[in-house]
Structure formats: structure tokens, C-alpha cells
C-alpha positions as CSV (number, residue, x, y, z in Angstrom):
1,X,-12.2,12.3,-29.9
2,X,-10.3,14.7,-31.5
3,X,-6.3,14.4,-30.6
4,X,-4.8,17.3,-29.2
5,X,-1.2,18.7,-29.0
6,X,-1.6,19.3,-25.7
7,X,0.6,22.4,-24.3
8,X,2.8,22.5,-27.4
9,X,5.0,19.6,-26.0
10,X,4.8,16.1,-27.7
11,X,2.8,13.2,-25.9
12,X,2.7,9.6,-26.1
13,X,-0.1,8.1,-27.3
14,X,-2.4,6.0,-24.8
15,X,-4.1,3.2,-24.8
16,X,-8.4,3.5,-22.8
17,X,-11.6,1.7,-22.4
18,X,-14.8,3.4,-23.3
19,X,-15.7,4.8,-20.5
20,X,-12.4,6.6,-20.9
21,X,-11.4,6.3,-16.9
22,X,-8.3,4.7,-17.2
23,X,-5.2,5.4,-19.6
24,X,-2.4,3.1,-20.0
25,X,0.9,4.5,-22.0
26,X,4.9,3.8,-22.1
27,X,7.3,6.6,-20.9
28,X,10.6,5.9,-22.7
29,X,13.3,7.4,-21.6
30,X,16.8,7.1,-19.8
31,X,15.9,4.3,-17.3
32,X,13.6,2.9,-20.3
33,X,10.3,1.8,-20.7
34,X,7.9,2.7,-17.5
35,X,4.2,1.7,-18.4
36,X,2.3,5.0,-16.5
37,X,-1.5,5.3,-15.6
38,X,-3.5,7.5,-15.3
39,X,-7.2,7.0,-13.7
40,X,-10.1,8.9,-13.1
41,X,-12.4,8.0,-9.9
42,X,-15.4,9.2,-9.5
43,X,-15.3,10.9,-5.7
44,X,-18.0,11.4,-3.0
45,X,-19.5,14.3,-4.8
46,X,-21.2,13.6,-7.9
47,X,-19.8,14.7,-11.0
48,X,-16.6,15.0,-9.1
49,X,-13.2,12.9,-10.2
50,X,-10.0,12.4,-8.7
51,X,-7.3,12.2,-11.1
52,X,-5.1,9.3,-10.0
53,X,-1.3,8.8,-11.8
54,X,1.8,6.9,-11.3
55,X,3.6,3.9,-12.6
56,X,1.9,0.5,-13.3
57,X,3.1,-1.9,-10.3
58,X,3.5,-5.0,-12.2
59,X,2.9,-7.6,-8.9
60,X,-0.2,-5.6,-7.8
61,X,-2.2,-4.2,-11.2
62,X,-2.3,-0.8,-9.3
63,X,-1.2,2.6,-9.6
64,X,2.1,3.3,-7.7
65,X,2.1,7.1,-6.8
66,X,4.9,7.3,-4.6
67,X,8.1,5.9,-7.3
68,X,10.3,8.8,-8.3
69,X,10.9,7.4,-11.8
70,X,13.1,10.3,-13.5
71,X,13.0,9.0,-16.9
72,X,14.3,12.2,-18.4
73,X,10.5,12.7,-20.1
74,X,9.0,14.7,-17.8
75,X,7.7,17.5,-20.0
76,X,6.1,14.5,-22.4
77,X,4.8,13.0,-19.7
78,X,2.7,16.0,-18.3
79,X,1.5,16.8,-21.4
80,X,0.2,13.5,-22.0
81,X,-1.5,13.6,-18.8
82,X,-3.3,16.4,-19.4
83,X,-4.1,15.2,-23.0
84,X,-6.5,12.8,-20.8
85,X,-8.0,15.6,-19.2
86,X,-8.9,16.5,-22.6
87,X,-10.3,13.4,-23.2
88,X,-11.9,12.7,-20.2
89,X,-14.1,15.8,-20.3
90,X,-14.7,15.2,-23.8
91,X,-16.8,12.5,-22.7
92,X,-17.5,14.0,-19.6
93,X,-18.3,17.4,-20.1
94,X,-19.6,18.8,-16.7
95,X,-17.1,16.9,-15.1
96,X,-15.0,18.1,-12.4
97,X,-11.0,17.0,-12.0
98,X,-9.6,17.0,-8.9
99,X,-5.2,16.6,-8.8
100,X,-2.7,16.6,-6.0
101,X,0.4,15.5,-5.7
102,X,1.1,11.9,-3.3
103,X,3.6,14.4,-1.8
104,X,4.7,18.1,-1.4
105,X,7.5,18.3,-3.8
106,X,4.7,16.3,-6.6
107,X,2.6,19.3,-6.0
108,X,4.3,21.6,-6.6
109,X,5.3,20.2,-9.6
110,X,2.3,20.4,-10.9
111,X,1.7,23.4,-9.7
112,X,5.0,24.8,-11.9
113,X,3.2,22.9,-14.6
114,X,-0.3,24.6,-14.5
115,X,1.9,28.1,-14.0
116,X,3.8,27.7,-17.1
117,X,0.8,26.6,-19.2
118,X,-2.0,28.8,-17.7
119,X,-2.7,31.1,-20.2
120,X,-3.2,27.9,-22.7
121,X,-5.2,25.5,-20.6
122,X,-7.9,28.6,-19.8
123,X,-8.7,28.8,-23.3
124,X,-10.7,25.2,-22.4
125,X,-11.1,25.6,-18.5
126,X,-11.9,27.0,-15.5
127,X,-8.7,26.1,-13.2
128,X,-8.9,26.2,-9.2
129,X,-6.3,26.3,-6.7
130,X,-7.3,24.8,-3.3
131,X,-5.9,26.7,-0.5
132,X,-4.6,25.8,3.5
133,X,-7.8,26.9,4.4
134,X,-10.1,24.5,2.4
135,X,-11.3,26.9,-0.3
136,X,-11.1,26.9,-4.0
137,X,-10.1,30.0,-5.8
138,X,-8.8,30.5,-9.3
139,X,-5.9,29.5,-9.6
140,X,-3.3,32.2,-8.9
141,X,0.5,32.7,-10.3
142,X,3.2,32.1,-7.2
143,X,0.5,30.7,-4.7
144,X,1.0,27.6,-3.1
145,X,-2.1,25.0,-3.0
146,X,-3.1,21.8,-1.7
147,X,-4.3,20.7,-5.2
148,X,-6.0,21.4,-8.0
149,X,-9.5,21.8,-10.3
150,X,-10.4,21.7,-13.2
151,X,-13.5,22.2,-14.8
152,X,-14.6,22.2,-19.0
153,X,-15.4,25.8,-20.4
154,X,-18.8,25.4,-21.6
């Protein structure tokens, strides 16, 4: 798969299985090495993934979406993230991605995130917003959303 520089920021390389549904990587920063992952599930509707991330929880093997780490590598982080999206879909073309935040304030994070790289990541997708009322739109600059889809341009 070919590596991308994924919204112009650097990323860390990752570590995945073939099936490409779970990356492993280390964010290094000021609190220093956090392994992160990031996993892909497929949901109740076919074809339809959740995009799981957080830090490795060494006792349990699991995905810890709740720590606030604040490494200082947030930017690299994200764009690593979303350099699995890349990859995922790669593999999974017709895939659908499905993000929210395990909070508010993680939402709209990501939602800051999408905003400021919007123009970029619709050059390769289609990106929803899903609103209060249950219904996905394209995503729109300033709204707030429960989460968030993606989808591979074709």
C-alpha cells in the first residue's frame, strides 16, 4: 500500500496484520513513549466499521479510550490515524468508517480536525456529519455532530 503524507503533518509509522484491522504505533512525546491503537470493527451493518482509538492498556491488551494522554503530539498523532483510514480502505474499498469521540470534548476535536483538513481529505472521500437528529449529512464547516463518516471516492 502506497504510504501517504497524510494532511501535510508527519506520522509515525505503524505496525498491522493483513487484514489491516488493527494498527499498533508509539506516540513519543513529553510524557514519552504511549503505544496507541487504532482498530477497525466491523458494525451491525455490513460494510460498515467503527473506527476504535486510544492507548494500549498494558494489564488488559485493550484499547483505553477514555486516558487523556497530552503527549504534546497531537497533530502527528491525528494524522497518523487517518493515514489508517487510508489504509484501511485501501483494502477495503466500499468500506464505510464510522468515528466519535468516547466523549464531547474528543468530538469535537475531531471535529476541529476534519474542519481544518476538509478541503484535502475530499479529494479521496465522501465525509458525513451525523447530526442530533440521527441523520447523516455532508459534513458542514461550524456544525456540531455526534460523529463522523467516511466513505472511499470511487
Amino acid at each position: 500500500y502506497t504510504k501517504f503524507k497524510v494532511m501535510n503533518y508527519p506520522r509515525y509509522e505503524y505496525a498491522t496484520e493483513d487484514e489491516l484491522n488493527i494498527f499498533e504505533f508509539v506516540s513519543v512525546g513529553n510524557k514519552g513513549k504511549v503505544t496507541k491503537i487504532v482498530q477497525y470493527t466491523e458494525m451491525t451493518i455490513k460494510g460498515y466499521y467503527n473506527l476504535g482509538f486510544g492507548d494500549l492498556d498494558i494489564e488488559t491488551k485493550e484499547i483505553n479510550d477514555e486516558i487523556v494522554t497530552n503527549n504534546g503530539d497531537g497533530q502527528k498523532v491525528l494524522a497518523t490515524v487517518v493515514s489508517t483510514v487510508y489504509s484501511f480502505t485501501g483494502k477495503n474499498p466500499d468500506a464505510y468508517i464510522y468515528a466519535t469521540g468516547s466523549n464531547e470534548a474528543r468530538t469535537r476535536l475531531y471535529r476541529m480536525g476534519i474542519t481544518n483538513n476538509l478541503e484535502e481529505l475530499k479529494k479521496d472521500f465522501h465525509v458525513y456529519g451525523l447530526r442530533n437528529d440521527q441523520v447523516f449529512e455532508h459534513f458542514i464547516v461550524g456544525e456540531d455532530y455526534l460523529g463522523f463518516l467516511v466513505t472511499r471516492k470511487k
